[in-house]
GUNU-686780 format. One record per residue (C-alpha): x, y, z; residue in three letters. Coordinates in steps of 0.5 Angstrom, whole numbers, plus 500, padded with zeros to 3 digits. Each point is the difference from the previous one (the first is absolute). Layout:
<sites>
XYZALA ...
</sites>
This chain:
<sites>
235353136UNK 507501498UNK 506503503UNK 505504498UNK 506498498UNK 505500506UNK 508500497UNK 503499507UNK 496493500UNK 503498494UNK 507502502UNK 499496507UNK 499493497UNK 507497497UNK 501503508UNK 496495503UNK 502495495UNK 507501502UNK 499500507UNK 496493500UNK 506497497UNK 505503505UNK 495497505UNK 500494496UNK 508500500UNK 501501507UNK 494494501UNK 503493504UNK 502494496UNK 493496501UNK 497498493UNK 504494500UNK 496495500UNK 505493502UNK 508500499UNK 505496495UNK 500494505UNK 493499500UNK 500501493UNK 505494499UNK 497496504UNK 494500498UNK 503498494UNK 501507496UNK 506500495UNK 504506498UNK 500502493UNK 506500495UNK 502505496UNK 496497495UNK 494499503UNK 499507502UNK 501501493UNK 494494498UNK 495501505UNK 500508503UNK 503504494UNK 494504496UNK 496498504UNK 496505506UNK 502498506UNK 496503505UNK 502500508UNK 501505507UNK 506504500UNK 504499506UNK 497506503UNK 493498498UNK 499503493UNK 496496495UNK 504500495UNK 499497492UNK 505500495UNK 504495495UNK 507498499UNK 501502492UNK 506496496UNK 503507499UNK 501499508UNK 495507501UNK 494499505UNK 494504499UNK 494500504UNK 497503506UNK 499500507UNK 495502505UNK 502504506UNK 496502505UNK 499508501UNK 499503506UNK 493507499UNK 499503506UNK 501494504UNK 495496496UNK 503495497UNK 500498492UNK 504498494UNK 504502494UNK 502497494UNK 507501498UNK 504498494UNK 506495501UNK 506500495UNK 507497501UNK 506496497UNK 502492502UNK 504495499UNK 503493502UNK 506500505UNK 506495500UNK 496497506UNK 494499497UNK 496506504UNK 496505496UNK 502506501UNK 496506499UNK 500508500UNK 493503499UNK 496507501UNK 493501502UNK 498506498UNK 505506502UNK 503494506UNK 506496498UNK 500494505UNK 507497501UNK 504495495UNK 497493503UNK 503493499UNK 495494501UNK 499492499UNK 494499497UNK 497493503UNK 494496497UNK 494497505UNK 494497496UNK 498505496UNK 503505503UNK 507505500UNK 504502506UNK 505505501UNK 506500505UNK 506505500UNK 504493503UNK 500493500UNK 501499507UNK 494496503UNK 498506505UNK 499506494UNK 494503499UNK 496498494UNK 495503496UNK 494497496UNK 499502492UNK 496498496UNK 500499492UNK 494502496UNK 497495495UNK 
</sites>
């Protein structure tokens, strides 16, 4: 059996998305999985310019934002980011999840950070600097080289 058509259904989605991300946003710092001391003493090393540019750019990276989204996206040698980002959506008190798109700029700062403004969706997150730390086959993420920063996981796709 079908149902009518219900405009105010329809209307009411990019709500929800937009209140999922708020929700998201205003979420404590807890994907963090280790922190920048921990990396190098077990033996990370941070990238250079130039390796970010070898081993990460045009490839899909995919990772957590710092507020839980799962995002997928690729540094272009252009220096803009396409991608996507999964975020949680909030129906009625059930939960669920969204995909959105990702877009942005980035580029290389005179320290070595990858800096980056991107937009998901209609959402434009803040301009972010991060150093890019190498563990095993995996990429990590840190706003400072302080050994006490945060760190979160990336992974590049083959």
């Amino acid at each position: 059996m079908s149902r009518p058509f219900k405009r105010d259904k329809v209307v009411l989605i990019p709500k929800r998305l937009l209140l999922g991300l708020v929700l998201l946003l205003s979420a404590p710092f807890v994907t963090a999985q280790n922190n920048v001391g921990e990396l190098l003493d077990g033996g990370a090393k941070k990238l250079s310019a130039e390796e970010f540019r070898q081993d990460v750019v045009q490839r899909t990276v995919v990772g957590p934002s710092q507020s839980g989204w799962r995002l997928e996206l690729m540094y272009a040698n252009s220096g803009t980011i396409q991608g996507r980002a999964e975020v949680l959506t909030v129906a009625g008190g059930a939960g669920g999840s969204a995909i959105a798109p990702l877009d942005g700029v980035w580029n290389i700062d005179e320290s070595g950070r990858t800096c980056a403004s991107i937009v998901v969706g209609r959402i434009f997150l803040p301009f972010r600097c991060e150093f890019w730390f190498k563990y095993k086959d995996d990429y990590f993420l840190a706003v400072s080289e302080d050994r006490n920063a945060k760190v979160l996981r990336r992974t590049v796709k083959q």
